[in-house]
N, C-alpha and C positions, 0 to 999 in steps of 0.2 A: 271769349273769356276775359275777364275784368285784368288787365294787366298794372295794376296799379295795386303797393301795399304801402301800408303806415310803418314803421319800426320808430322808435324811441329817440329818434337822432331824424327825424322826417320822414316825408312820402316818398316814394321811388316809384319809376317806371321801366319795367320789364318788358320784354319782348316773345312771343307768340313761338316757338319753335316746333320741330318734330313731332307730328301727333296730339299736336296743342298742350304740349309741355311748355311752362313758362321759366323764362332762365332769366335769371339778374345777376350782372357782372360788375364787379368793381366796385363793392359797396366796401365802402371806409369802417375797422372795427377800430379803429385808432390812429390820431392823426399823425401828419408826417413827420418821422423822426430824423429831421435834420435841421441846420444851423445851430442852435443855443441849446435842442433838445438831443443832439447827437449821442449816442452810448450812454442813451438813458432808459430807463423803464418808459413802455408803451403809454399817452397820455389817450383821454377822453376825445372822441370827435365833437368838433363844434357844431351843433344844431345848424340844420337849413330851413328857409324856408320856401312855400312851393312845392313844386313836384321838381326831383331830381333823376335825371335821364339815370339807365342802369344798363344798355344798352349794349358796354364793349369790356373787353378786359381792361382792368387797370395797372399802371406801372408795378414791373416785379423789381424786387430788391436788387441792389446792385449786385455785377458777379463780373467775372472773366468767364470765358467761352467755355467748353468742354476742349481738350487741347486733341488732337487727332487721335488714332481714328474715333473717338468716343463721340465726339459733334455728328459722325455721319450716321452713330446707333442709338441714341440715346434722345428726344425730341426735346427740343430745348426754346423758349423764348425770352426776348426781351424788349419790354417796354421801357424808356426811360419817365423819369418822373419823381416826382416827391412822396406823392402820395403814395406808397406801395403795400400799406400795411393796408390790406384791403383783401374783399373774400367773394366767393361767385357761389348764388343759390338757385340751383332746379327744382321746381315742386311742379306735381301735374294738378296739384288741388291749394290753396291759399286756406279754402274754407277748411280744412282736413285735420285731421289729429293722427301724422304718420310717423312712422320710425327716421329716424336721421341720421344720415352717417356725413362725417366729417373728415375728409380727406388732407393729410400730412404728408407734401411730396417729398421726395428722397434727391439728393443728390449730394452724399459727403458734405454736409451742412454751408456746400458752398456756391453750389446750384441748383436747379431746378426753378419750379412755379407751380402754382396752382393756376394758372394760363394755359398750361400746355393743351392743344384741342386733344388729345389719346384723355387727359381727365376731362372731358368732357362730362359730364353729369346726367346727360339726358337718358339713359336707358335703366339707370339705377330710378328714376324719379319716374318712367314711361311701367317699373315696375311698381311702383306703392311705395318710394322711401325720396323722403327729401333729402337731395345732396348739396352739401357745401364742399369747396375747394378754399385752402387756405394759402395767401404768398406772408412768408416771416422774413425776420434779417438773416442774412445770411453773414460765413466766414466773420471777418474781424466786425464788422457791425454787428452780427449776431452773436459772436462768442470768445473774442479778443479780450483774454483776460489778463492784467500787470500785476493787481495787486498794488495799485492806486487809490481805490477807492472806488472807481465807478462801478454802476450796476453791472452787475456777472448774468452770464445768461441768457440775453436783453431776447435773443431769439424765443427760448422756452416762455420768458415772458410774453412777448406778442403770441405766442398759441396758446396761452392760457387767457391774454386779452382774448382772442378770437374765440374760445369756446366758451367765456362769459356773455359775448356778445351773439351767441345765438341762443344760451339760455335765456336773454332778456328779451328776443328778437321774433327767435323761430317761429313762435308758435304764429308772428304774422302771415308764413310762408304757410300755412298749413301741417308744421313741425310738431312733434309733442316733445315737449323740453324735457320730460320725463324720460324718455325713452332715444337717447344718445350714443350712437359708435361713434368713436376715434378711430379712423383706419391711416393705416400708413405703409412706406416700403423704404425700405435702408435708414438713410438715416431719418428719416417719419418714424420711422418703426423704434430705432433708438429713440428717438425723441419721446413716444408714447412709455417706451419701460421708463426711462426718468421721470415722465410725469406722474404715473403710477406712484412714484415714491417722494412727489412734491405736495407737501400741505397746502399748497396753495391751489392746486391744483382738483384737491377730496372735491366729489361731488359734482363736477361738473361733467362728467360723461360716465355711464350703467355699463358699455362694452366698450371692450379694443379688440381691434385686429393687426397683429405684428408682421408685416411680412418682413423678410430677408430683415430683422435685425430684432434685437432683445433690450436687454439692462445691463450689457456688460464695458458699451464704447463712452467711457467718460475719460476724464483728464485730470490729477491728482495738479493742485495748484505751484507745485514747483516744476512740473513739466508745462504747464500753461506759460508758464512767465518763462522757462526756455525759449518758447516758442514764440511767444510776444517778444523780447529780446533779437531772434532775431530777423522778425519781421521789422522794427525800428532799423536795426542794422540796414537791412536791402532798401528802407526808406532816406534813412542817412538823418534819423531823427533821433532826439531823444526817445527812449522807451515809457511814454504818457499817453492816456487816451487822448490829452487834448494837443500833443503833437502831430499825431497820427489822423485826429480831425481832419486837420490844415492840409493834409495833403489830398491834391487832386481825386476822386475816385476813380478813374481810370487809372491812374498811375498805385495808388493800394491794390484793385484789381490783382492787376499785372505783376506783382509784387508778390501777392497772394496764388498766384500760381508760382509764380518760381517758386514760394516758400514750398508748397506738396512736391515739387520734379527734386528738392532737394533731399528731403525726406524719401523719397520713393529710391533714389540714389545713393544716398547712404544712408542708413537705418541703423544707428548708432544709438544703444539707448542713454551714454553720456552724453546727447547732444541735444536729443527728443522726448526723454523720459518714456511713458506708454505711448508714444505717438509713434515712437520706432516701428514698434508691430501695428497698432492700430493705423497708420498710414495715413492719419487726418489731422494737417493743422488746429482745427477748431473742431471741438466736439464739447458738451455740456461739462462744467467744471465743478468736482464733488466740494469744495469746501465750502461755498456756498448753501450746497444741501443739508440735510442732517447728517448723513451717511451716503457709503457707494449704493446705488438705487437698488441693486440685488438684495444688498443686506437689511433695508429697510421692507424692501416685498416680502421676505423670507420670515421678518418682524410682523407681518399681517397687513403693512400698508398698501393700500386698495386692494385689498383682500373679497371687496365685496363686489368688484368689478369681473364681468363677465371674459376672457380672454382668447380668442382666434390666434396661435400662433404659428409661424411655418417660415420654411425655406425651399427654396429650389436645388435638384440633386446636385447640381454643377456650375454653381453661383462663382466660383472663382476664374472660371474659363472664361466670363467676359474680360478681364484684365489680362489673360494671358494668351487668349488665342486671337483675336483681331489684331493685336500689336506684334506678334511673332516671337512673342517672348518662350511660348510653351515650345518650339522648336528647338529653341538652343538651352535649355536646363541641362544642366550634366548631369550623372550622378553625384560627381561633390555638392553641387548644388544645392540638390535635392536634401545630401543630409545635413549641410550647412543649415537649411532654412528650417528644417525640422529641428535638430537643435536650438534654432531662437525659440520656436513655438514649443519648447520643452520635452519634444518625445526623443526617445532613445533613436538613434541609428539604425541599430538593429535589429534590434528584435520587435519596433515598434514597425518599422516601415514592412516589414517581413509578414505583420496582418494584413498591413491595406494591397501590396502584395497578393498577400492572399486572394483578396476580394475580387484586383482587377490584375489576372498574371500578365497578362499581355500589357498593359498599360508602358506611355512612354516615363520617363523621368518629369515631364511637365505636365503631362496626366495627371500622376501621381501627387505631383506640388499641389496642383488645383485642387485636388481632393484635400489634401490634409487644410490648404488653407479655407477652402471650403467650411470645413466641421473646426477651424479656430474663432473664426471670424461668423460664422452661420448657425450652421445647425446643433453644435452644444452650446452655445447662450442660449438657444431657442429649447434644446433640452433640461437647462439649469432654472429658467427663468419657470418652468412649466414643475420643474422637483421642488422650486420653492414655495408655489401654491400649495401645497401638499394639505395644508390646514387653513386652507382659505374657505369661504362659503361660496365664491363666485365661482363659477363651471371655467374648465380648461381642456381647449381642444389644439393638437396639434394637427399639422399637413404637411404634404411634402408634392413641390411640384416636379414632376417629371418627364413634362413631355421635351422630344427634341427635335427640333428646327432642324432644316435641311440645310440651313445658312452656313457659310465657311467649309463647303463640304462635311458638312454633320460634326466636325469636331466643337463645335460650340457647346453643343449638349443644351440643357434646361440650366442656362447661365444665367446671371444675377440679371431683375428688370424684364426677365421673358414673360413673365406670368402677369404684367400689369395691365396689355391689350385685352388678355380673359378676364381678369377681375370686373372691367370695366365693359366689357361687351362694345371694345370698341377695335375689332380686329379688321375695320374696315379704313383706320387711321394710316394713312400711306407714311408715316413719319416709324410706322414699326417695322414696317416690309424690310430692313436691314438686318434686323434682331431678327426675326420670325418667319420670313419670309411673304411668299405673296399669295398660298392656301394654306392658313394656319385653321384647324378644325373647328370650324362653329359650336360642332355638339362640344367639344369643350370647354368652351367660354357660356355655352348654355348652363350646362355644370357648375364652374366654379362662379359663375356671377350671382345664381339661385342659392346655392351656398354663402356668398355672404350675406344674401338676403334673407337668407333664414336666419341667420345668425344673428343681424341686426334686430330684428322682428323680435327673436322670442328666446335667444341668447342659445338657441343648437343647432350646431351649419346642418345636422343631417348623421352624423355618426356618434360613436361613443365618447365621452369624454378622458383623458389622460391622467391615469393612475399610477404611482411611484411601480406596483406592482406589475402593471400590468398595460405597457406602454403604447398604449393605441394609435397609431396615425394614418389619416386617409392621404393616399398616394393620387394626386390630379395626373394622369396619362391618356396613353389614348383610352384607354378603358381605366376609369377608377376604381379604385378596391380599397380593402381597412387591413392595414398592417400591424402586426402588433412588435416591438422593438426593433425598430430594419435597425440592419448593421448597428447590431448591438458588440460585436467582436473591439470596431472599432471605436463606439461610444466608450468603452468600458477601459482603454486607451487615455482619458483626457481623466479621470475621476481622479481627486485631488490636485490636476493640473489647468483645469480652466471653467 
């Protein structure tokens, strides 16, 4: 098979993989954002000429590590380099007019890659869809905002460079530019609801698929400059983007994780503003926008985009069951942190109670922050389409790993080895174990490919009235309002 394509910026050469899938790695959708172009909007690749190798991954954004134990469950890389605004494409056909899905990796906007081998691409493209994987800026080069004047956002910018640059591109790949998913998980997924409601963004992709996040994680811009504040403080710099340039990137890194262990430690919203609860130094900044991204979908923006969205049942038990945090919750605890997250004491915790009586106190935390942080953004974002024309499908993953002695549950990041049909990726065997069920991953991976294809994974779509969502378990089924007791808990609270 002919391993060579044209795009618009040059010839590339691809490599031969899996069943004569061809993969291209490292292809530049804009050039390197650093020296004089540092915390600026993403600029144009400079033409090559020749044929240029495509061969290997290329350099991911700068980051600091995952800090323990998350580095040993969570698959993570790093390539150093300049170049890093760059994208990897599978197609099994060049000559082909197929569905595209474009993946938005997750990591609290301050890690990840689209490197990772688990996003591998090859079994999404082994099926009929051309896959992209995208690396953006991350943390303060992606979303370090002062209110200086530099460009905000500069992350969401590079993935709206990147999904212009497969509109102009794709169709070399065998892609049909017409027929575009955005897929994503955590913060991909937040990223996908803000762009949803970025004009800048209209048009360049027909579906999304939301996992584990919504349109509710942004940052009102005096809680931004908080937090820029005291990232300069831990630098010992003036509070400028072009002080914070100058400093080493290893040493912002490292800065940039103290700044989250500080947050994570005291959650003061006089200190954090939304970042108290939301937990994320950097996350997309609304002044910039027109509006919070909720209010502007709820207004009909990307109203005409097709929407996958969902969460896993026990999304919060990756942060508190690996660290040993869910062991020592007291009950003071438990109703202290309910109180942040605005329910009663009482009579609120006395439902979920309800649901799980046996449950421990850090059970119980992980549930509530579960549905603050999960699954009611992913309920709101789904009540605000309500008079859209593009279709809306919820899910809910459910299976649970035998890992940690089964207290894990179907915890945040479980469900990404199944979406991608790649359960054979030893970098998950921490998360999921080491026989995670095939026919499951058969399931949900032909579900998002239905979805991509022809905008219905396979079930009903999700009605204000009539709340439909498919449960992925060992056996799947279509549930209509699961715990609704406890949905009906958050209404006018989140």
């Amino acid at each position: 098979m002919q391993s060579l394509v044209t795009t618009r910026n040059g010839a590339l050469r691809g490599a031969v993989t899996e069943g004569g899938i061809l993969a291209f790695k490292g292809i530049p959708y804009a050039a390197p954002p650093f020296g004089p172009h540092r915390f600026r909007p993403p600029r144009p690749v400079e033409p090559w000429h020749g044929v240029r190798d495509a061969l290997s991954y290329g350099p991911t954004a700068p980051k600091a590590p995952y800090a323990a134990p998350f580095d040993r469950l969570i698959p993570e890389v790093d390539i150093p380099g300049e170049d890093c605004l760059n994208l990897n494409v599978w197609t099994p056909d060049p000559g082909g007019s197929l569905p595209v899905m474009v993946w938005l990796h997750g990591g609290a906007f301050a890690n990840g890659s689209g490197s990772v081998p688990g996003y591998d691409g090859t079994r999404f493209a082994r099926d009929g869809v051309v896959c992209v994987t995208v690396n953006y800026r991350l943390g303060a080069d992606g979303f370090l905002h002062l209110g200086d004047g530099a460009a905000a956002n500069r992350g969401l910018l590079d993935q709206i460079a990147a999904l212009a640059w497969v509109q102009e591109n794709i169709g070399s790949f065998g892609g049909d530019a017409s027929n575009v998913t955005v897929f994503g998980e955590s913060a991909g997924a937040m990223s996908i609801g803000t762009l949803l409601a970025v004009p800048g963004a209209a048009g360049l992709f027909r579906r999304a698929i939301l996992q584990s996040g919504a349109a509710h994680h942004t940052l009102g811009p005096a809680s931004a400059r908080l937090i820029g504040g005291r990232l300069a403080d831990l630098l010992g710099v003036e509070p400028s983007h072009r002080a914070v340039a100058a400093v080493p990137l290893d040493v912002l890194a490292a800065a940039q994780q103290r700044l989250r262990a500080e947050i994570s430690a005291d959650p003061a919203p006089e200190r954090w503003g939304e970042a108290a609860l939301n937990l994320m130094p950097f996350e997309p900044v609304v002044d910039v926008l027109p509006a919070p991204p909720l209010e502007r979908i709820a207004a009909g923006a990307g109203g005409d985009v097709d929407l996958l969205i969902g969460t896993n049942s026990d999304e919060f038990r990756l942060f508190l069951v690996p660290t040993g945090v869910a062991g020592s919750v007291t009950e003071a605890a438990l109703r202290g942190a309910a109180a942040r997250y605005g329910l009663d004491s009482d009579a609120d915790l006395a439902v979920y109670r309800a649901q799980r009586p046996d449950a421990t106190p850090g059970e119980l935390l992980a549930e509530i922050a579960t549905d603050w942080f999960y699954r009611i953004p992913a309920v709101r974002l789904a009540e605000a389409r309500a008079a859209c024309s593009g279709s809306t499908h919820l899910y809910e993953f459910g299976w649970q790993p035998p890992t940690f002695e089964g207290r894990l549950g179907a915890c945040h990041a479980a469900e990404l080895p199944f979406v991608f049909d790649n359960l054979d990726d030893p970098a998950f065997a921490g998360l999921i174990g080491a026989e995670p069920p095939q026919g499951l991953a058969d399931t949900m991976h032909a579900a998002w490919i239905a979805f991509a294809t022809s905008g219905s994974p396979g079930w009903p779509g999700y009605e204000t009235r009539r709340r439909t969502t498919m449960r992925f378990d060992a056996v799947s089924e279509v549930l209509v309002d699961p715990r609704s007791d406890q949905r009906a808990l958050w209404d006018g609270r989140r």
